[in-house]
N, CA, C and O atoms as a MOPAC input file, in Angstrom:
PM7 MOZYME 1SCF
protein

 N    -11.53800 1    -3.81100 1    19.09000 1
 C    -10.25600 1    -3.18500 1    19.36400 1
 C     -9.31500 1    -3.39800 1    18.18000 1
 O     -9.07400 1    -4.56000 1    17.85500 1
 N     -8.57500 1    -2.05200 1    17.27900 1
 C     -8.00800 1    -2.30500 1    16.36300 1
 C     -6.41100 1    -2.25700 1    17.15900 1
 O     -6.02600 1    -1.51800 1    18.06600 1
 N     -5.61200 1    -3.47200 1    16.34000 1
 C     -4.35700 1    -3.99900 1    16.61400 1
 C     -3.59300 1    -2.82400 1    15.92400 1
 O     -3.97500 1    -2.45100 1    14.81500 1
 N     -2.83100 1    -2.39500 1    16.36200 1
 C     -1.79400 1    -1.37200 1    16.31800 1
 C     -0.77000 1    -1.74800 1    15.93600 1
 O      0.05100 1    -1.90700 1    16.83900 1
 N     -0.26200 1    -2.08900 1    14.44700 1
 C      0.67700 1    -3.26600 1    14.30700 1
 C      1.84500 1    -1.76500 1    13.23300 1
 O      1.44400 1    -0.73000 1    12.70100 1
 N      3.01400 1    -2.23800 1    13.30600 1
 C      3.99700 1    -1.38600 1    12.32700 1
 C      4.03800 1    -1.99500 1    11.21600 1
 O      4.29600 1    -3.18900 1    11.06700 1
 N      3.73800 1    -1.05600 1    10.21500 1
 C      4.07800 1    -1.38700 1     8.82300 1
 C      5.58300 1    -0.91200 1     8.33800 1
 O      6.16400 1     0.16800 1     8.44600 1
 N      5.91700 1    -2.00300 1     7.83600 1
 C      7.81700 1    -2.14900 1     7.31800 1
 C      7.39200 1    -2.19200 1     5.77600 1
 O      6.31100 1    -2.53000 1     5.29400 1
 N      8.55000 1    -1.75300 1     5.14600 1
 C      8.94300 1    -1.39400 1     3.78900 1
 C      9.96000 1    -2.35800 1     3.39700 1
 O     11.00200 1    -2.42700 1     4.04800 1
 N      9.81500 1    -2.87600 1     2.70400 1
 C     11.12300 1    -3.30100 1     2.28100 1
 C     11.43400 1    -3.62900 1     0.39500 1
 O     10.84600 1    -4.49900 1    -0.24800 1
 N     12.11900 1    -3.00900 1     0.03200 1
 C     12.21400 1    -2.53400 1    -1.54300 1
 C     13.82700 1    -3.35700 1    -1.82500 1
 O     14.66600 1    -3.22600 1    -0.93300 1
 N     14.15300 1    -4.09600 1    -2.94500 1
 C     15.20100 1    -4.29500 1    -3.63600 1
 C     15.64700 1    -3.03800 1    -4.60100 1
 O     15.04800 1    -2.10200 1    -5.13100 1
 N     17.21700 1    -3.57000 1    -4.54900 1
 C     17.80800 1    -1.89600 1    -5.66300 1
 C     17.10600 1    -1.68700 1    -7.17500 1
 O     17.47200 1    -1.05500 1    -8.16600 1
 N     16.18700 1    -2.33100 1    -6.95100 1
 C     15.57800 1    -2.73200 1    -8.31200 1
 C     13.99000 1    -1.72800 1    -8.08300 1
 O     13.34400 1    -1.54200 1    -9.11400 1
 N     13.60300 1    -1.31200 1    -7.16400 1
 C     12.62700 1    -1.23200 1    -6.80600 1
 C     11.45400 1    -1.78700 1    -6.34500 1
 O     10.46500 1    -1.15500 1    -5.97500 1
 N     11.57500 1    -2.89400 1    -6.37500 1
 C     10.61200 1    -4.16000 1    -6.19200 1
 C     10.69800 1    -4.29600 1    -4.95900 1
 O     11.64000 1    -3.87000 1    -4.29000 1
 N      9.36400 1    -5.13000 1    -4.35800 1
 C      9.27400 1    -4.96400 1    -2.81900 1
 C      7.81600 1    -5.08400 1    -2.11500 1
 O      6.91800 1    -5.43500 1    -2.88000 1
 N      7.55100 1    -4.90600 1    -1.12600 1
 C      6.38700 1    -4.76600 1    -0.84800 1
 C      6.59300 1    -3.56400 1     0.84600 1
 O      7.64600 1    -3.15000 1     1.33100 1
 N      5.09800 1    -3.31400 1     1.34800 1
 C      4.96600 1    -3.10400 1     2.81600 1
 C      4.31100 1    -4.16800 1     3.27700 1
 O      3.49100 1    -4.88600 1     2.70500 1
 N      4.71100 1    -4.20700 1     4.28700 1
 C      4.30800 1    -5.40400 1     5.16600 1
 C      3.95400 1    -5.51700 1     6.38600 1
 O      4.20900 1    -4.42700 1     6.89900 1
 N      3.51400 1    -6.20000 1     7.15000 1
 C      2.85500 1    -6.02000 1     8.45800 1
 C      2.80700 1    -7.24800 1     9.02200 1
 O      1.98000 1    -8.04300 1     8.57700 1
 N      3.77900 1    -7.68700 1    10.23100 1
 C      4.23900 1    -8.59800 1    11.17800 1
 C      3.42400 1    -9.13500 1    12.22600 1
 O      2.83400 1    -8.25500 1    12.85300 1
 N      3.19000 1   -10.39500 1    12.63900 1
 C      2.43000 1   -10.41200 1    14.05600 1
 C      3.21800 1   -11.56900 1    14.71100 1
 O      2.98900 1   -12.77500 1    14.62100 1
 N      4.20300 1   -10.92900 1    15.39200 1
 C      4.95000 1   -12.38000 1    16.11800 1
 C      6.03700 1   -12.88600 1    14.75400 1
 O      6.88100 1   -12.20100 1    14.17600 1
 N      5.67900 1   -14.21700 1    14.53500 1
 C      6.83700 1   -14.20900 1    13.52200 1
 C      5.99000 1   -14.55200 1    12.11300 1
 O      6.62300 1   -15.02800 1    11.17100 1
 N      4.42900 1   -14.28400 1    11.97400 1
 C      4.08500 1   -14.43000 1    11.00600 1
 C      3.73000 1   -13.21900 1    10.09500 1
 O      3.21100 1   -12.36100 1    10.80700 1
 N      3.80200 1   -12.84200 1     8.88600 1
 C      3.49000 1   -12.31700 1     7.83900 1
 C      1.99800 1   -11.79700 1     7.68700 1
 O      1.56700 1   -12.26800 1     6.63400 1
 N      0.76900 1   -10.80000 1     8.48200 1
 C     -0.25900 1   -11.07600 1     8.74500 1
 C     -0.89000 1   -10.12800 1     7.15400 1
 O     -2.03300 1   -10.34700 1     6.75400 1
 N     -0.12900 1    -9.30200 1     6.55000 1
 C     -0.49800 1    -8.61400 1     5.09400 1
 C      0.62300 1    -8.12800 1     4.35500 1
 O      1.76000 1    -8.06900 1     4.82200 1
 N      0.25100 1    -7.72500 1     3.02800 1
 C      1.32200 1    -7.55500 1     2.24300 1
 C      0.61200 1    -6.68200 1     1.06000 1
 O     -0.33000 1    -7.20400 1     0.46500 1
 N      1.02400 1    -5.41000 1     0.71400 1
 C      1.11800 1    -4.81400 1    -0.29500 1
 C      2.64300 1    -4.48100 1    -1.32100 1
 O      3.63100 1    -3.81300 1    -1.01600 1
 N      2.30400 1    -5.33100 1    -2.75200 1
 C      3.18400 1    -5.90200 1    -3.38600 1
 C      3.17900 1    -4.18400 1    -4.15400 1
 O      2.13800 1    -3.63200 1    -4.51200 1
 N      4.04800 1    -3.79600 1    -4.23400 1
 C      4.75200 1    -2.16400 1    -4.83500 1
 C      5.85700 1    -2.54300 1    -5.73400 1
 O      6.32400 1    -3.68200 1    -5.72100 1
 N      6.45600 1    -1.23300 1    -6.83100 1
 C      7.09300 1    -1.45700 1    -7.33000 1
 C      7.57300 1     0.11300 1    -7.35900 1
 O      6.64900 1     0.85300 1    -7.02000 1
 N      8.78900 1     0.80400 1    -7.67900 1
 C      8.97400 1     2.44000 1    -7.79300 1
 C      9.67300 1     2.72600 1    -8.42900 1
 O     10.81400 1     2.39500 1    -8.10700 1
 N      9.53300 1     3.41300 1    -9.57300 1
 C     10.42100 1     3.78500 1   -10.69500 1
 C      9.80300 1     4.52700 1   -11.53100 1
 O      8.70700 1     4.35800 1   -12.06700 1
 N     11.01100 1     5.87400 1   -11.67900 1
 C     10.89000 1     7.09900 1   -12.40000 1
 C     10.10000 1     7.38900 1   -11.79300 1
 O      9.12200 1     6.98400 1   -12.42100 1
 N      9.52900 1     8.14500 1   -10.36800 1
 C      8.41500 1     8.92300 1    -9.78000 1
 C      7.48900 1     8.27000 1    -9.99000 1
 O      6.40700 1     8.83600 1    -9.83400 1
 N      7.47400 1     6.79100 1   -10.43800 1
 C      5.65400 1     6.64600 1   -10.02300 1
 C      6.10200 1     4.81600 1    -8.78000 1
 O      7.00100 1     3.97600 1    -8.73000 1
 N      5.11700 1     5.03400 1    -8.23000 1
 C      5.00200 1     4.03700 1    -7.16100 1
 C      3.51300 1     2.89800 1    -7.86700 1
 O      2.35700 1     3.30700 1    -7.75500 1
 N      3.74900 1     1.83400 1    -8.38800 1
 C      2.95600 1     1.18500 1    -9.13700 1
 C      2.41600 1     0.01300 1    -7.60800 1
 O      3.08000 1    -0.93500 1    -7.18800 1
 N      1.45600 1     0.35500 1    -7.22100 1
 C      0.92200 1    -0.89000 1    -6.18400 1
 C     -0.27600 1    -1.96900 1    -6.96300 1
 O     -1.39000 1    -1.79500 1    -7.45700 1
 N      0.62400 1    -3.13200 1    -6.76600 1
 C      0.29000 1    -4.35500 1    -7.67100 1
 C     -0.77100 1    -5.51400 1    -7.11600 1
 O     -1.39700 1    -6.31400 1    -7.81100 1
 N     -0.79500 1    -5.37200 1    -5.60800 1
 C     -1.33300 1    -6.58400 1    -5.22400 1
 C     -1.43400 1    -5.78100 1    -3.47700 1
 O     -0.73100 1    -4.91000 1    -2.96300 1
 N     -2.43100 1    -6.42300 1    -3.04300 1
 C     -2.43600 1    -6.44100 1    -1.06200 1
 C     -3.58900 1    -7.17600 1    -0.81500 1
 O     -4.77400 1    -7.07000 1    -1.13000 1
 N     -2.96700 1    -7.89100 1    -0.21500 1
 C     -3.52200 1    -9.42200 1     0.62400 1
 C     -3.10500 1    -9.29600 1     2.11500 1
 O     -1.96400 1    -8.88400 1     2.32900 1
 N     -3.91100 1    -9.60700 1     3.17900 1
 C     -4.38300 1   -10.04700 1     4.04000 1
 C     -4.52500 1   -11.71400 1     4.68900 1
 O     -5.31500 1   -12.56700 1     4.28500 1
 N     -3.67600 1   -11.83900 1     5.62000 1
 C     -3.80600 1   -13.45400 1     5.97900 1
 C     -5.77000 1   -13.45900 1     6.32200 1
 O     -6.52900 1   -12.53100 1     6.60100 1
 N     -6.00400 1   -14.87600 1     6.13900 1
 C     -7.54800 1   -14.51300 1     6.76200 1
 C     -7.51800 1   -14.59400 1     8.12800 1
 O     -8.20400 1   -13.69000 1     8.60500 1
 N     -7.10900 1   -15.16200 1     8.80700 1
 C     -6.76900 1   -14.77700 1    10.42000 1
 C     -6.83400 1   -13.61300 1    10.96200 1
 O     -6.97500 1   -13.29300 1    12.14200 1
 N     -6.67900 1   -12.76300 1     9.66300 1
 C     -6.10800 1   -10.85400 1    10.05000 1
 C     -7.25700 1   -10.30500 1     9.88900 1
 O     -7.65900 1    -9.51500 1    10.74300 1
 N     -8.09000 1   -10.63100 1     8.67200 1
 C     -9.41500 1    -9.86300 1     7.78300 1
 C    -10.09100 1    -9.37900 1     9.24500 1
 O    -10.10800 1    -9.92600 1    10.34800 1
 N    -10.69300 1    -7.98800 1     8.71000 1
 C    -11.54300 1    -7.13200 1     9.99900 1
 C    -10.63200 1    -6.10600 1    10.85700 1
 O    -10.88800 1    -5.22400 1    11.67700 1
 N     -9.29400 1    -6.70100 1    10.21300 1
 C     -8.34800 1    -5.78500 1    11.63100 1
 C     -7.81100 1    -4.65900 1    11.25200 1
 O     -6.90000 1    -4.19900 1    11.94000 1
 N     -8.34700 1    -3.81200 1     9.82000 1
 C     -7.89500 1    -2.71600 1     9.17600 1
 C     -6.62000 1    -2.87900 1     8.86600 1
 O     -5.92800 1    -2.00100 1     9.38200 1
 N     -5.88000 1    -3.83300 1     8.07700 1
 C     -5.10000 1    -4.06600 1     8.11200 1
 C     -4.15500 1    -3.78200 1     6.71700 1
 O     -2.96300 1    -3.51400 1     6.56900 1
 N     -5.37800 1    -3.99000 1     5.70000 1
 C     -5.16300 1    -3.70700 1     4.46500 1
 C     -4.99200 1    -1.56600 1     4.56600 1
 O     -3.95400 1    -0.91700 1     4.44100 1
 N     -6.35400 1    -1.05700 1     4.81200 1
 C     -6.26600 1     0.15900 1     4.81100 1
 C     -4.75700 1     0.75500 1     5.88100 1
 O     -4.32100 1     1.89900 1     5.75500 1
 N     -4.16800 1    -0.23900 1     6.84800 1
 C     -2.94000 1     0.25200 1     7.11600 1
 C     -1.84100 1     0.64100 1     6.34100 1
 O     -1.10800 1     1.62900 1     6.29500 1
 N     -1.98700 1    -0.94200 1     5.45500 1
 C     -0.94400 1    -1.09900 1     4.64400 1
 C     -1.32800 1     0.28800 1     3.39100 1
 O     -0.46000 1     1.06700 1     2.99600 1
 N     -2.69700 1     0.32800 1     2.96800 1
 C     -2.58800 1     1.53100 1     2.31800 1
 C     -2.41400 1     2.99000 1     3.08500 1
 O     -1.44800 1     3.43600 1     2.46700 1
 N     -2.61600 1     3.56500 1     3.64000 1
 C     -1.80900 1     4.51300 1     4.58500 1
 C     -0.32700 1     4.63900 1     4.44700 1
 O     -0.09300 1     5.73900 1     3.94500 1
 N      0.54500 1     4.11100 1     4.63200 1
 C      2.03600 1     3.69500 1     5.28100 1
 C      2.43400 1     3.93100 1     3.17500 1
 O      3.43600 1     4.50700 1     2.75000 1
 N      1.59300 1     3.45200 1     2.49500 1
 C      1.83700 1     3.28400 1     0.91400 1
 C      1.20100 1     5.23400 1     0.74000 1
 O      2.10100 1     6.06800 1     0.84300 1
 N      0.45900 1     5.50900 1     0.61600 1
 C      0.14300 1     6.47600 1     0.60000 1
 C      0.99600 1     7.94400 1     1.49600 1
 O      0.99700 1     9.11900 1     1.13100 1
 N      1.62700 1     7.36200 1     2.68200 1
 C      2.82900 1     8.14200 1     3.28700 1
 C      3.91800 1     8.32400 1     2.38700 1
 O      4.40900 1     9.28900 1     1.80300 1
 N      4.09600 1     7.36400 1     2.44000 1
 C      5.54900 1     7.15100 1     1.56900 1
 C      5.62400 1     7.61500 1     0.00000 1
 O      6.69100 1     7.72600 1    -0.60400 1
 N      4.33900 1     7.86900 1    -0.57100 1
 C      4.34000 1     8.59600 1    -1.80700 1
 C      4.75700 1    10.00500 1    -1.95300 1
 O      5.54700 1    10.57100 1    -2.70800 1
 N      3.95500 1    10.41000 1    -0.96300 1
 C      3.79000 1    11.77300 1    -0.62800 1
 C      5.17800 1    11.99800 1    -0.46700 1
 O      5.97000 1    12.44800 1    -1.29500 1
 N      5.43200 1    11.53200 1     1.01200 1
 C      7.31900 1    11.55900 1     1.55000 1
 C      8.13400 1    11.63800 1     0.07300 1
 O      9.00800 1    12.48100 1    -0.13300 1
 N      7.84100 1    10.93300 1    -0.62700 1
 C      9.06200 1    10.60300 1    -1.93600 1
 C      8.98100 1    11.35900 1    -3.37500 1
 O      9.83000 1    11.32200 1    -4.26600 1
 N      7.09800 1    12.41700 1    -3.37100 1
 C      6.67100 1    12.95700 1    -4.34200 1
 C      6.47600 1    11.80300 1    -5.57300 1
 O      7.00100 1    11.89900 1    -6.68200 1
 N      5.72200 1    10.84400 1    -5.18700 1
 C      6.03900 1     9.86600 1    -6.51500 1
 C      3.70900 1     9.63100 1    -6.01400 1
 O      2.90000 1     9.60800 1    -5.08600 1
 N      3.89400 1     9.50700 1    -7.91800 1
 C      2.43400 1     9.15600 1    -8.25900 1
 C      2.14300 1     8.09100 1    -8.21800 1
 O      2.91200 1     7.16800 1    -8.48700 1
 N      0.78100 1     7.94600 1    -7.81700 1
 C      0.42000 1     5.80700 1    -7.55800 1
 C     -0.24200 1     5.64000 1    -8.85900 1
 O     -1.12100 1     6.34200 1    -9.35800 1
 N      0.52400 1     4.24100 1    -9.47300 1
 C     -0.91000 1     3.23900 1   -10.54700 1
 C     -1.50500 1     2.49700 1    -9.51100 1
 O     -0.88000 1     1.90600 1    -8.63000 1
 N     -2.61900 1     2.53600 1    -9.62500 1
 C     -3.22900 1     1.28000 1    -8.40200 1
 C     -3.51900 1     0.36900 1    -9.20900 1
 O     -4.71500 1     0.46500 1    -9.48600 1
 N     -2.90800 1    -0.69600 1    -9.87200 1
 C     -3.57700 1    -1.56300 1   -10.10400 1
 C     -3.78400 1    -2.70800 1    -9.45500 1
 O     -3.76200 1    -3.77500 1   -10.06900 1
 N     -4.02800 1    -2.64000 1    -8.03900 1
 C     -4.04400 1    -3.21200 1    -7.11600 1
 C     -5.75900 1    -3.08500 1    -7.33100 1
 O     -6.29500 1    -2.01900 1    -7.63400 1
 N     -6.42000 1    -4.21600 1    -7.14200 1
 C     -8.18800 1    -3.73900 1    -6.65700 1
 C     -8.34900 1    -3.00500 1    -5.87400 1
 O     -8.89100 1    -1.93600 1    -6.15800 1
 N     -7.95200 1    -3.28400 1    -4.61200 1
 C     -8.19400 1    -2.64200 1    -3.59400 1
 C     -7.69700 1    -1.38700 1    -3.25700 1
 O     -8.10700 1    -0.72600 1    -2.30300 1
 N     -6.84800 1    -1.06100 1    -4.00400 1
 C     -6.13700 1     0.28400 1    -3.74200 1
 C     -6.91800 1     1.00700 1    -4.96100 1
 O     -7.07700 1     2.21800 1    -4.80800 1
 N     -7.35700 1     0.51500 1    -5.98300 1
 C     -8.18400 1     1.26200 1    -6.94600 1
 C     -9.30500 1     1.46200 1    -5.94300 1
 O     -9.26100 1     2.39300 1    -5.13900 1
 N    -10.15100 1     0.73400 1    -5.97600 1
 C    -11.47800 1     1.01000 1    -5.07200 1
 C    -11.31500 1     2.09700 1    -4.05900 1
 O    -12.15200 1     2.99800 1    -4.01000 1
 N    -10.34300 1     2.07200 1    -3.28800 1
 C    -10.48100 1     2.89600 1    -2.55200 1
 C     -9.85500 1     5.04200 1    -2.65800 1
 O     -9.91900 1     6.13800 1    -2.10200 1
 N     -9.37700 1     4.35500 1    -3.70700 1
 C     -8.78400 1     5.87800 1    -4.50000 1
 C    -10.23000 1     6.40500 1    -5.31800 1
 O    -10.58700 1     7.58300 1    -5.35200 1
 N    -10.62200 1     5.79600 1    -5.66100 1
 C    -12.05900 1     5.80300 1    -6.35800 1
 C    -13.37100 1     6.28700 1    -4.89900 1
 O    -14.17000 1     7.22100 1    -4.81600 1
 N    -13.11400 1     5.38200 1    -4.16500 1
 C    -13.83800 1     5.96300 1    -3.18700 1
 C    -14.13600 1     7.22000 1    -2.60600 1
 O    -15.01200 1     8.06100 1    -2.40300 1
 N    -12.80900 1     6.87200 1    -2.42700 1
 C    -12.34600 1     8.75500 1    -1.48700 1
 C    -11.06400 1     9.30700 1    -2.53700 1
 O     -9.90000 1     8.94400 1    -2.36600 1
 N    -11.46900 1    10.19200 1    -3.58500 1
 C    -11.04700 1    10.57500 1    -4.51200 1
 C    -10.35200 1    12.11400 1    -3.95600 1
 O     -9.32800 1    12.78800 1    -4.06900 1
 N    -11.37400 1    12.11900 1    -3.44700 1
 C    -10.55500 1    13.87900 1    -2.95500 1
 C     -9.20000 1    13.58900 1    -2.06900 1
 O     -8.36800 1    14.49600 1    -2.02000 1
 N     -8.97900 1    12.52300 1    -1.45800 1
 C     -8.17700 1    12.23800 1    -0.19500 1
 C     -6.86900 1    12.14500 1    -0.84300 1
 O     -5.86300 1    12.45800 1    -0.20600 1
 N     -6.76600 1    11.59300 1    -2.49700 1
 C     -5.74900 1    11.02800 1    -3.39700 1
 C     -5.44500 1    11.40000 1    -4.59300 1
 O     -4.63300 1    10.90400 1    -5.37400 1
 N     -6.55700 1    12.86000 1    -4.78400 1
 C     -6.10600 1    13.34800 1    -6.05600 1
 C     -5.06200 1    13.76200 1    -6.32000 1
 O     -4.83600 1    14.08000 1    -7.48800 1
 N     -3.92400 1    13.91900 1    -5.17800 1
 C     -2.07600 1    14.76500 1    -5.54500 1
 C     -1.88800 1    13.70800 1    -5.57400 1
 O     -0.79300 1    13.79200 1    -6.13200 1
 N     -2.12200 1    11.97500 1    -5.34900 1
 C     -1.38700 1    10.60800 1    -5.76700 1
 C     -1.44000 1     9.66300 1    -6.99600 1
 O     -0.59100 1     8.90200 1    -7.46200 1
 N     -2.54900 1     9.91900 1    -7.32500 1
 C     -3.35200 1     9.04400 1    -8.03000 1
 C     -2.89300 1     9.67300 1    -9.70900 1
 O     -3.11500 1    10.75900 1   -10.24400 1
 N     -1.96900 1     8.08800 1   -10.32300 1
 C     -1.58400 1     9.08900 1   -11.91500 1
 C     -2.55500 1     8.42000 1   -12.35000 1
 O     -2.56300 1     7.20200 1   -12.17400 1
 N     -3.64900 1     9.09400 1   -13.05300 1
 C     -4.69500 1     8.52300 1   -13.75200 1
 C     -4.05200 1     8.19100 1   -15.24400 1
 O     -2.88800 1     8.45500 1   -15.54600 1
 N     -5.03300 1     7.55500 1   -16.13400 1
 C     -4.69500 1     7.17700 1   -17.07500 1
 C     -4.59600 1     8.18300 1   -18.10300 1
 O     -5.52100 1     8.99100 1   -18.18700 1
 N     -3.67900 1     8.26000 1   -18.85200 1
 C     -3.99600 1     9.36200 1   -20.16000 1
 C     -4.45400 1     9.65700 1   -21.13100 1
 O     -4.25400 1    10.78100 1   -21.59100 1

């Protein structure tokens, strides 16, 4: 049974920030983002291990991948995991994904 949890945003005027994902009063993942000049740079997403298995990461990418779209801004993934999976399913992210030049 996958946990149905809300992913929150939360960005400084700076752009810096992450999405995040709550369970009670603990912190259960975190994708570390950054946004400036139209591109959305995702840096890092970690998973408590308590959480691992609960799709939790691919939430947090979803909710990151919404919010691009919503804002028209291109992703660097230099996140592993957000590379891997742009790489994976390439067709799903080709209007997101600013490749290298």
């Amino acid at each position: 049974m996958k946990i149905m949890t809300e992913v929150k945003l939360q960005l400084d005027d700076k752009g810096h920030g992450h999405f995040y994902i709550m369970e009670e009063e603990a912190q259960m993942g975190e994708m570390v983002v950054g946004v400036a000049d139209g591109i959305l740079t995702a840096y890092h997403t970690e998973v408590a291990p308590r959480a691992e298995g609960k799709g939790l990461a691919k939430q947090l990418l979803e909710a990151m991948t919404d919010y691009a779209r919503k804002h028209h801004l291109k992703v660097v993934p230099l996140c592993n995991y957000v590379h891997s999976q742009f790489k994976r399913h390439a067709e799903q992210y080709t209007d997101l994904w600013k490749q290298p030049e």
